[in-house]
BARO-707193 format. One record per residue: z, x, y of N, C-alpha, C in turn; chain; residue number from 0. Coordinates in Angstrom, 3 decimals. Layout:
// BARO-707193
REC       nc3       nc1       nc2      cac3      cac1      cac2       cc3       cc1       cc2  ch    i
REC         Z         X         Y         Z         X         Y         Z         X         Y   A  NUM
...
END
This chain:
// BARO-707193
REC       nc3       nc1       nc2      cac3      cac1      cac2       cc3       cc1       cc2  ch    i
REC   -11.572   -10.359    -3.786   -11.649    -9.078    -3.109   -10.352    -8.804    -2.347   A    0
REC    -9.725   -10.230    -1.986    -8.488    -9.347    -1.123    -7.393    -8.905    -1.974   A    1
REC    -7.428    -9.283    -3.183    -6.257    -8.631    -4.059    -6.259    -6.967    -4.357   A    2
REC    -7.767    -6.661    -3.673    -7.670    -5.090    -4.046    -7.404    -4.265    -3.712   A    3
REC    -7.139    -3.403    -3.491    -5.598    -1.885    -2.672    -6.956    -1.841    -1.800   A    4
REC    -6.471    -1.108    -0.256    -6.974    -0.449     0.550    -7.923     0.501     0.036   A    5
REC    -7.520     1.469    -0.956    -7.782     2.580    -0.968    -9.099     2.010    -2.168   A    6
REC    -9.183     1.130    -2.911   -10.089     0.463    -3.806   -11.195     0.165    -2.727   A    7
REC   -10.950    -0.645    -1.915   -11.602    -0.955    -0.934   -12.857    -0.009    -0.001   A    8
REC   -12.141     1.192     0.764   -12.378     1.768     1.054   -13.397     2.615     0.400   A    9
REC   -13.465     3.060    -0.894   -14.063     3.628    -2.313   -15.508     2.692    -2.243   A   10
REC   -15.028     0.831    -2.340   -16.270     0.287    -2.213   -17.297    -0.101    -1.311   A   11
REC   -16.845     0.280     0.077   -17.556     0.374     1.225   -18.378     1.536     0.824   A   12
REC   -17.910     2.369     0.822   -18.236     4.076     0.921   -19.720     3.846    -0.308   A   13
REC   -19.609     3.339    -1.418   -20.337     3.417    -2.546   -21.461     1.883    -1.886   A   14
REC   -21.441     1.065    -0.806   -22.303     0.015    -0.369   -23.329     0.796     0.766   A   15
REC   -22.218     1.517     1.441   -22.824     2.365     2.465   -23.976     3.022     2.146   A   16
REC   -23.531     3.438     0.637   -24.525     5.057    -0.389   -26.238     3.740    -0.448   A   17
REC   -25.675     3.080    -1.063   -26.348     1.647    -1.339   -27.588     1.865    -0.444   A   18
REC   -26.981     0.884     0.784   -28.350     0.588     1.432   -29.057     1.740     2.603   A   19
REC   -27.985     2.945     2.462   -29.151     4.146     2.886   -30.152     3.812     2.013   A   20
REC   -29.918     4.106     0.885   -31.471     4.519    -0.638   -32.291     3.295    -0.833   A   21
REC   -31.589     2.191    -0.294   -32.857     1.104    -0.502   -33.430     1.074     0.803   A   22
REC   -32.682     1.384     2.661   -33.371     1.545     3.763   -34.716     2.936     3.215   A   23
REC   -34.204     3.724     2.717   -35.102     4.865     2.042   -36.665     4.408     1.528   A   24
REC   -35.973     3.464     0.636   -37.335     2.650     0.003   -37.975     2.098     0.344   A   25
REC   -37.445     1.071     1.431   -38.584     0.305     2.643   -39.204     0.909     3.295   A   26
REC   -38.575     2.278     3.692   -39.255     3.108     4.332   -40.309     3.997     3.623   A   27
REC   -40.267     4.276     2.930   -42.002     4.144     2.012   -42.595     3.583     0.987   A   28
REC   -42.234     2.157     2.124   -42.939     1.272     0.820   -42.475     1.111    -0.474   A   29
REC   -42.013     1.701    -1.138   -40.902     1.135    -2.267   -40.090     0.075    -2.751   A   30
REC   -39.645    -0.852    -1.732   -38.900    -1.695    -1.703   -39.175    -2.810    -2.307   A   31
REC   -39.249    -3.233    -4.049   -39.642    -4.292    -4.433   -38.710    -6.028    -4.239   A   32
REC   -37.627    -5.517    -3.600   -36.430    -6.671    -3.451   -36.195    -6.533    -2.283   A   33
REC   -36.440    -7.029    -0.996   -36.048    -6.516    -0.333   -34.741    -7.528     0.495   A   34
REC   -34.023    -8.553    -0.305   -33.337    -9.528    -0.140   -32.095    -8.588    -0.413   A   35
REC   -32.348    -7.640    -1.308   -31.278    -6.873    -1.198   -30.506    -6.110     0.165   A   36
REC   -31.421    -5.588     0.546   -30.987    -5.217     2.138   -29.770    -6.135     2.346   A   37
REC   -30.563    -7.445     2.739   -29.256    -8.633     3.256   -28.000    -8.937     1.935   A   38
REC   -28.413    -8.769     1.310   -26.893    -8.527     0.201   -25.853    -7.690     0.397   A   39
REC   -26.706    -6.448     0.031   -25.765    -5.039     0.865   -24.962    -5.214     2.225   A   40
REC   -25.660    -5.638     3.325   -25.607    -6.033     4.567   -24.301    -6.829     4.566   A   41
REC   -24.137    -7.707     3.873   -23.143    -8.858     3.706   -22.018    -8.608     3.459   A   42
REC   -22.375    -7.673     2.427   -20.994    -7.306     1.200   -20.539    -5.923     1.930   A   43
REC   -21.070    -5.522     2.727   -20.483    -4.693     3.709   -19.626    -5.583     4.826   A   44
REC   -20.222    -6.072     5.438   -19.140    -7.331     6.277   -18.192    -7.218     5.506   A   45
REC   -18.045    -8.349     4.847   -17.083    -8.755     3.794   -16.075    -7.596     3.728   A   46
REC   -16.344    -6.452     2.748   -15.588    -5.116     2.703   -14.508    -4.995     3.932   A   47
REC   -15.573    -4.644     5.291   -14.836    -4.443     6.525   -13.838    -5.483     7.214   A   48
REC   -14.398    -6.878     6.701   -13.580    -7.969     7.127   -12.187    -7.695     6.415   A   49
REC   -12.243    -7.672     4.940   -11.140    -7.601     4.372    -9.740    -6.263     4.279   A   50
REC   -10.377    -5.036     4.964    -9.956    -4.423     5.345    -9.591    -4.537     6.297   A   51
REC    -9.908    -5.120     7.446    -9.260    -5.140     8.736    -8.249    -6.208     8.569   A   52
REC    -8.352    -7.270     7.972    -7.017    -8.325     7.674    -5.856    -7.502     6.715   A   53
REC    -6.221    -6.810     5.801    -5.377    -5.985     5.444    -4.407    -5.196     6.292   A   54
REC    -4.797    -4.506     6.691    -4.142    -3.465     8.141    -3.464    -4.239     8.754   A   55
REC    -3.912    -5.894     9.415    -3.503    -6.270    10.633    -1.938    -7.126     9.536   A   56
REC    -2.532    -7.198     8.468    -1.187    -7.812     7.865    -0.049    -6.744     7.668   A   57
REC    -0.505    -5.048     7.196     0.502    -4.226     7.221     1.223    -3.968     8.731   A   58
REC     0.354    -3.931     9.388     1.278    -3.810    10.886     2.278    -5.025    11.550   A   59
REC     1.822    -6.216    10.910     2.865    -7.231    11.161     4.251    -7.121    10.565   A   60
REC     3.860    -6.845     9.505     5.509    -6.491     8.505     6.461    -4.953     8.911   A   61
REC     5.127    -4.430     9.720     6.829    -3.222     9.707     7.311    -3.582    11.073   A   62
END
C-alpha cells in the first residue's frame, strides 16, 4: 500500500468510507449477514489514513 500515489490513496479511502456507511446501513436493519466486516473496513481505513499521513510527513521533510 505505501507504493501507491496520494491521490490513489485518497480515491481508496473515499470508496472504504462509501463501504462501511452501506454495511453500518445493513446492521441497522438487520441485514448484516457478516458482520466481521465492519472491523475489516474499520481497519483498512486506519491503514489508508496511517499511510497517508506518513506520506505527507515524508513530503514535508524533503522540501
Amino acid at each position: 500500500m505505501r507504493d501507491k500515489e496520494p491521490d490513489t490513496l485518497q480515491e481508496h479511502l473515499h470508496e472504504l468510507r462509501r463501504e462501511i456507511f452501506n454495511l453500518r446501513m445493513q446492521k441497522g436493519s438487520g441485514q448484516l449477514s457478516q458482520p466481521h466486516q465492519l472491523r475489516r473496513v474499520r481497519r483498512e481505513i486506519a491503514r489508508t489514513k496511517m499511510v497517508l499521513s506518513e506520506t505527507r510527513k515524508v513530503e514535508v521533510s524533503h522540501e
